[in-house]
Backbone as JSON Lines, residues from 0, in Angstrom:
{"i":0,"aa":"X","n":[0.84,-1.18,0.0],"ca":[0.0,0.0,0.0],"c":[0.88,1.23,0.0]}
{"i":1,"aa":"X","n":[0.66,2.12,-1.06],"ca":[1.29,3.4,-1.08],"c":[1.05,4.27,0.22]}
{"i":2,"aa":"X","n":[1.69,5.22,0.3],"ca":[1.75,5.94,1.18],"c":[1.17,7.48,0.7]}
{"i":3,"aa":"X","n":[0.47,8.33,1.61],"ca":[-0.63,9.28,0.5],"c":[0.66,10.66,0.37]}
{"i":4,"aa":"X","n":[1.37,11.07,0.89],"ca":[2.32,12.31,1.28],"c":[3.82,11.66,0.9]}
{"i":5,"aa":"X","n":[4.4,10.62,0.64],"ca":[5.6,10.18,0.18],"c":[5.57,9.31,-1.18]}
{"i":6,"aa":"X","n":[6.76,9.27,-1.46],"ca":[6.85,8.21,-2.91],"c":[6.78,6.74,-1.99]}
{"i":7,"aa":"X","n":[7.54,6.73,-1.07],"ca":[7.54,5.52,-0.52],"c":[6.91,4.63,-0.36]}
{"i":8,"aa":"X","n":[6.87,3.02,-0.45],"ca":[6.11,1.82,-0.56],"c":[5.86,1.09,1.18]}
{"i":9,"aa":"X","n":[6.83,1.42,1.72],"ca":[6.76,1.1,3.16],"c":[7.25,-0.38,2.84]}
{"i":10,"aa":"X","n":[7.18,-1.18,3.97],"ca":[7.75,-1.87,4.28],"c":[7.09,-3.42,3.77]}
{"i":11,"aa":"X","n":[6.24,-3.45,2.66],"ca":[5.81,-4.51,2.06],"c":[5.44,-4.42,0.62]}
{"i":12,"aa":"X","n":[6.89,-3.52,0.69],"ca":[7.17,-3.6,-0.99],"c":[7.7,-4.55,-1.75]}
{"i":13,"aa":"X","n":[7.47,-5.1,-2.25],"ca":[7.89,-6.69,-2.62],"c":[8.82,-6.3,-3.78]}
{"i":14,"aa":"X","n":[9.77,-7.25,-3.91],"ca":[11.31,-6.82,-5.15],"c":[11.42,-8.54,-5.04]}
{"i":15,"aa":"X","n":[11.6,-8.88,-6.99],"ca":[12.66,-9.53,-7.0],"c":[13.44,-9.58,-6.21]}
{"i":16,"aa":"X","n":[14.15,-11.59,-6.51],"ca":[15.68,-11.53,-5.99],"c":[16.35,-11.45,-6.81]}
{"i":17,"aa":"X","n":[18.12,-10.66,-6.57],"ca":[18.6,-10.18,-7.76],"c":[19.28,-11.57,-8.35]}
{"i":18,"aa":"X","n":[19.25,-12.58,-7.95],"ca":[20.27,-14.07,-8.65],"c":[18.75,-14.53,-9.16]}
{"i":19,"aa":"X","n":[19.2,-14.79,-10.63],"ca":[18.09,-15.41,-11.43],"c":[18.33,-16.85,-11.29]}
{"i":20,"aa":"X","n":[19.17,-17.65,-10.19],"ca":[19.16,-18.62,-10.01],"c":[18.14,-19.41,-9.42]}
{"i":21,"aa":"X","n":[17.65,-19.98,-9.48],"ca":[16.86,-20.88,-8.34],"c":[16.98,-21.36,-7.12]}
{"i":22,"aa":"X","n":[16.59,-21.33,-5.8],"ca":[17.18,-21.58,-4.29],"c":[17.54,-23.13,-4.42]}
{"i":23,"aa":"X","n":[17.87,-23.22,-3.41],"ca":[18.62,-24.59,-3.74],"c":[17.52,-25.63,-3.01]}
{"i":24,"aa":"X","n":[16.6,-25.17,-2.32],"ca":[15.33,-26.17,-2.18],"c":[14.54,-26.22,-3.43]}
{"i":25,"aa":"X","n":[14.45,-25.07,-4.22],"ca":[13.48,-25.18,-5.33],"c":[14.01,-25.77,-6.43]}
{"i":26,"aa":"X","n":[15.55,-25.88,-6.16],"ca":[15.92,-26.77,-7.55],"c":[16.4,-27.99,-7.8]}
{"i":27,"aa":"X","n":[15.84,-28.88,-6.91],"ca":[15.42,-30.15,-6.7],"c":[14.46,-30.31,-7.86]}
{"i":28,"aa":"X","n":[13.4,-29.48,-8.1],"ca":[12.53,-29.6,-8.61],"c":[12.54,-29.51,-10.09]}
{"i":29,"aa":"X","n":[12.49,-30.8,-11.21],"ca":[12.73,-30.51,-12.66],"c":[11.91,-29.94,-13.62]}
{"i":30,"aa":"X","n":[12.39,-29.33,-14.01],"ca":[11.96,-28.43,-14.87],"c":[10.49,-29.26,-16.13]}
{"i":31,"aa":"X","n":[10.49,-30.19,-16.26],"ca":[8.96,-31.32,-16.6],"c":[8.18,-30.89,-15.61]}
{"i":32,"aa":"X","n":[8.93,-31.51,-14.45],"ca":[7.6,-31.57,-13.14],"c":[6.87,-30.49,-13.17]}
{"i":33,"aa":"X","n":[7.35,-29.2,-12.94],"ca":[6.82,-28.22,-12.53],"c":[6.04,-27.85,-13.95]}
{"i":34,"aa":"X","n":[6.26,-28.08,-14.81],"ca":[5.64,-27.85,-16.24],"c":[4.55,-28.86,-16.25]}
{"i":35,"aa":"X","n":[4.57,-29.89,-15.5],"ca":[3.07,-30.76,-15.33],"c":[2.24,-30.69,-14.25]}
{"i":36,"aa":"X","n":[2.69,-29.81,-13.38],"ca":[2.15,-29.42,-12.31],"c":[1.35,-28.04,-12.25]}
{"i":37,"aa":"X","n":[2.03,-27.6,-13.06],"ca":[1.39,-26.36,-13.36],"c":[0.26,-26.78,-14.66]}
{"i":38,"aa":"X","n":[0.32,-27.67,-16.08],"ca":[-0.96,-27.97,-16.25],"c":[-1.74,-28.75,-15.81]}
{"i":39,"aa":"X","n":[-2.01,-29.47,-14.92],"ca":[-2.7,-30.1,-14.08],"c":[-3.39,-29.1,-13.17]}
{"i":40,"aa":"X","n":[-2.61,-28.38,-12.79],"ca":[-3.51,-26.91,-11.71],"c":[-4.34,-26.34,-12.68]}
{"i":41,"aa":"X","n":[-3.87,-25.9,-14.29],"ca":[-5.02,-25.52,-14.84],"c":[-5.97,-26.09,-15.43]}
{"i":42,"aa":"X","n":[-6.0,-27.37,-15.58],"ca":[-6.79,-28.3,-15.77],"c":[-8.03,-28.38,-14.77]}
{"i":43,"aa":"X","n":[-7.27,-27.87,-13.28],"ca":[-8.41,-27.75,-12.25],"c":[-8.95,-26.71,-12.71]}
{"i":44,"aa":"X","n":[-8.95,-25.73,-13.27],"ca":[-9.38,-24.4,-13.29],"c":[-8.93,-23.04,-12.56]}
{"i":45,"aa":"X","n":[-7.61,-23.26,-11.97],"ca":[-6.79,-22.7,-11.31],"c":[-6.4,-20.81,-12.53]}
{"i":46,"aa":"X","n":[-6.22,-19.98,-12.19],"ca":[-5.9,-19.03,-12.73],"c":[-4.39,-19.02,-12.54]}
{"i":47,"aa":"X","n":[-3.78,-18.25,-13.71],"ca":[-2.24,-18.39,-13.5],"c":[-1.65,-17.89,-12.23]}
{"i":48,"aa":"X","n":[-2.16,-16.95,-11.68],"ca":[-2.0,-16.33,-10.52],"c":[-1.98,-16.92,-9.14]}
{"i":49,"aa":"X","n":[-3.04,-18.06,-8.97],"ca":[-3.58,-18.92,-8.06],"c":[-2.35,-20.16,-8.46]}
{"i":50,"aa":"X","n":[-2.06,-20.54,-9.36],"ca":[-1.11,-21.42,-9.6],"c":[0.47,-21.1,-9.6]}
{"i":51,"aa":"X","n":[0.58,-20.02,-9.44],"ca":[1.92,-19.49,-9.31],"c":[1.6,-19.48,-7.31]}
{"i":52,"aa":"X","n":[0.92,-19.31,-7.04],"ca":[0.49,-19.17,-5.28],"c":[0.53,-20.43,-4.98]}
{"i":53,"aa":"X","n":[0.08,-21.25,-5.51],"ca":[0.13,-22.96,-5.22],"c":[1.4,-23.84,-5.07]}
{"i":54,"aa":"X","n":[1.91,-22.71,-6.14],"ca":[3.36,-23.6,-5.96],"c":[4.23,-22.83,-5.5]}
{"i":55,"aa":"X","n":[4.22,-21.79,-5.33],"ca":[5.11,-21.27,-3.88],"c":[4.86,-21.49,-2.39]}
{"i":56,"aa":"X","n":[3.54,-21.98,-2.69],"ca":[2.99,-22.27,-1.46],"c":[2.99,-24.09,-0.68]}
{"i":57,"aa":"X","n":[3.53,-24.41,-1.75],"ca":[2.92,-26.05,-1.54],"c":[4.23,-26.76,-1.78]}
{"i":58,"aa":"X","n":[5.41,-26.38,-3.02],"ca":[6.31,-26.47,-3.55],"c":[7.61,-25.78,-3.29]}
{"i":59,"aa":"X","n":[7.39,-25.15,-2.67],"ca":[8.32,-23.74,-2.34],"c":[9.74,-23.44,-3.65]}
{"i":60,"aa":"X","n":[8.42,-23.45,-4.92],"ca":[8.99,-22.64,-5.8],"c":[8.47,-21.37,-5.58]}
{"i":61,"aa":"X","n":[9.53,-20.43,-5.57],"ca":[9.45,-18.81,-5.99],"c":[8.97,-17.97,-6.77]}
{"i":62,"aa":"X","n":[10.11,-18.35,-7.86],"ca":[9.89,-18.0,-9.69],"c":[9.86,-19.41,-10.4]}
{"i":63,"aa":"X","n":[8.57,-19.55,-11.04],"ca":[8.85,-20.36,-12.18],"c":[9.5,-20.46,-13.29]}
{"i":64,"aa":"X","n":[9.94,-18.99,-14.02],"ca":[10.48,-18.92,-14.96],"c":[11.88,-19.31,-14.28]}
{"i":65,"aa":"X","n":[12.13,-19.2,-12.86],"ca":[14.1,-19.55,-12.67],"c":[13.94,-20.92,-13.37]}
{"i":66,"aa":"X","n":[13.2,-21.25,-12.94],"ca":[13.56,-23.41,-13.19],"c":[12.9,-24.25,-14.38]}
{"i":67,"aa":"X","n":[11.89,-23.21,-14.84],"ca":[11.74,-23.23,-16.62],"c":[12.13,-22.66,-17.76]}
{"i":68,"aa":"X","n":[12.18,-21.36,-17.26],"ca":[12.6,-20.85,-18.41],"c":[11.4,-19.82,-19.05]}
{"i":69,"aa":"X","n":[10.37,-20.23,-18.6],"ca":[9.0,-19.6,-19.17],"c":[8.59,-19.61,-17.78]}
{"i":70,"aa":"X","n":[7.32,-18.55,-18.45],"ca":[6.44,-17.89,-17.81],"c":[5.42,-18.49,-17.44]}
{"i":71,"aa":"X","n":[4.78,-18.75,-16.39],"ca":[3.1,-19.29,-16.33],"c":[2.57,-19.68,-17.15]}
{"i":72,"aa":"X","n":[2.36,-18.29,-17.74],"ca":[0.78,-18.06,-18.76],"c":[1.44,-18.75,-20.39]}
{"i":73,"aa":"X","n":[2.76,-18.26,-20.4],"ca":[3.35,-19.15,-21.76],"c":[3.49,-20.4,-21.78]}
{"i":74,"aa":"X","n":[3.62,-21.11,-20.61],"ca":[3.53,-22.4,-20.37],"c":[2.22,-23.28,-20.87]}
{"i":75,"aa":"X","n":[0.9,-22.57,-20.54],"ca":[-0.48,-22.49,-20.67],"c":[-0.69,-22.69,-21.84]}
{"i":76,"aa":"X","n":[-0.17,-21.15,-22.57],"ca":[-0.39,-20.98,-23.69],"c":[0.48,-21.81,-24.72]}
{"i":77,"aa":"X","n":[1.27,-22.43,-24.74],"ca":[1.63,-23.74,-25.18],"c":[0.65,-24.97,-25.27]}
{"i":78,"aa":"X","n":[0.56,-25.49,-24.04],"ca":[-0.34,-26.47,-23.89],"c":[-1.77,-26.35,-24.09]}
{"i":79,"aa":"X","n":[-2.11,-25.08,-24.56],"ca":[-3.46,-24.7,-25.34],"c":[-4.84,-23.94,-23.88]}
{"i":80,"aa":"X","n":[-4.2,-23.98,-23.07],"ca":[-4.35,-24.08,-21.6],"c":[-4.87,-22.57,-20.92]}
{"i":81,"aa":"X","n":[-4.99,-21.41,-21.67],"ca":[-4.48,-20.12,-21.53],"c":[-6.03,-19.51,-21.58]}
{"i":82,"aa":"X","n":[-5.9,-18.87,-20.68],"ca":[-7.65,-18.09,-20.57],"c":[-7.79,-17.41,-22.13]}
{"i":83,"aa":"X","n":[-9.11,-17.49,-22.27],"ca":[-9.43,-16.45,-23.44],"c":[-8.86,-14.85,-23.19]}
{"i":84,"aa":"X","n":[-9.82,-14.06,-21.98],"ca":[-9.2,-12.99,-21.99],"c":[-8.49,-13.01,-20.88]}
{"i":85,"aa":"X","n":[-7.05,-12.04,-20.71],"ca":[-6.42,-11.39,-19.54],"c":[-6.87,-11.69,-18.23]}
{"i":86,"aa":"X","n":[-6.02,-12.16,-17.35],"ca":[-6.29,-12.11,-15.98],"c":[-6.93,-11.03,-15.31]}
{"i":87,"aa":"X","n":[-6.61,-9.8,-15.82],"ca":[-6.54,-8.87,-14.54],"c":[-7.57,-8.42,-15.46]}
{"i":88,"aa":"X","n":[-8.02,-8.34,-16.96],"ca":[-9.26,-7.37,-17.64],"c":[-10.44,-8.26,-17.3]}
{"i":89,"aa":"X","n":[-10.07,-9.84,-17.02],"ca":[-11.51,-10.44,-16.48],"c":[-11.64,-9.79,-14.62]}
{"i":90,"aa":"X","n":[-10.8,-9.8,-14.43],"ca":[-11.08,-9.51,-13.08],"c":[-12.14,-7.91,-12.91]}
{"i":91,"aa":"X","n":[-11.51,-7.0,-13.98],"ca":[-11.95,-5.58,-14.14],"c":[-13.45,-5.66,-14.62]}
{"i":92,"aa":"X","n":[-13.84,-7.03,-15.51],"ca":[-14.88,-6.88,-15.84],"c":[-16.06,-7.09,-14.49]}
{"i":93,"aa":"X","n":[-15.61,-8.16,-13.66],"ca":[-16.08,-8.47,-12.46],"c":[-16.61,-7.85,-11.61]}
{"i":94,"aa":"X","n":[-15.38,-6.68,-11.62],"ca":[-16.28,-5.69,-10.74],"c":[-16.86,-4.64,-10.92]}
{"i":95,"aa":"X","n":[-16.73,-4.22,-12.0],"ca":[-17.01,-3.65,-13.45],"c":[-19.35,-4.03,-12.88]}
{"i":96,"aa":"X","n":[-19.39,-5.27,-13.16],"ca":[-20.16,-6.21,-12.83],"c":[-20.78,-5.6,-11.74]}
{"i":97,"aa":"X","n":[-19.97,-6.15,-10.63],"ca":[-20.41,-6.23,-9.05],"c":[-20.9,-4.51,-9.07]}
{"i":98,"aa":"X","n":[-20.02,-3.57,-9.28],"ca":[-20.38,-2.19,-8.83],"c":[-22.21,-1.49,-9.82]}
{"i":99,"aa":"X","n":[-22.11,-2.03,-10.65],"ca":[-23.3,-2.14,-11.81],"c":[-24.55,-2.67,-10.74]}
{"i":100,"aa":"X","n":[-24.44,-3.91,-10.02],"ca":[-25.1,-4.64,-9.24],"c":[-25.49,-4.34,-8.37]}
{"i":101,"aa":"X","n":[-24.31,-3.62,-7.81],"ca":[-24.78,-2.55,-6.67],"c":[-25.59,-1.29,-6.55]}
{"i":102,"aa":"X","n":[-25.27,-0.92,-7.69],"ca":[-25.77,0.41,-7.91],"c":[-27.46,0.51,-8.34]}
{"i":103,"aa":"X","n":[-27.94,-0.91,-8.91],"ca":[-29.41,-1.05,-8.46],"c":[-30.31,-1.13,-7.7]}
């Protein structure tokens, strides 16, 4: 959360790490696996976002691209796997939606 009177981010400003390496718990993990793990999450219906959370969360991968090479959503979009529209413009439509809903 910004701060309203400074440029400053405060203290849960989130940054990259600067070694594009992979930690050395996460790179146990081969670069297939995590590429079948991640379509299998979207197979559940998982959003790239929720699946990048799953596996930092469950996997204690970080960055996927350190230990693939690719991105989430390119991963997806390979395997044919890839939302129609944008993550964040479906989300906009949503509430887009909800505030419309409200306002009746």
């Amino acid at each position: 959360m910004g701060r309203m009177h400074s440029f400053g981010k405060g203290m849960a400003d989130s940054s990259l790490p600067y070694k594009r390496t992979p930690q050395s718990w996460a790179a146990k993990h081969a670069s297939k696996e995590v590429v079948d793990q991640i379509v299998r999450y979207a197979k559940k219906g998982l959003t790239p976002s929720q699946i990048g959370v799953q596996l930092r969360d469950s996997a204690g991968i970080a960055q996927v691209k350190n230990i693939t090479g690719r991105k989430i959503l390119r991963i997806l979009k390979h395997a044919g796997l890839a939302p129609e529209t944008p993550e964040d413009l479906f989300y906009l439509f949503k509430k887009a939606v909800q505030v419309r809903k409200h306002m009746e």
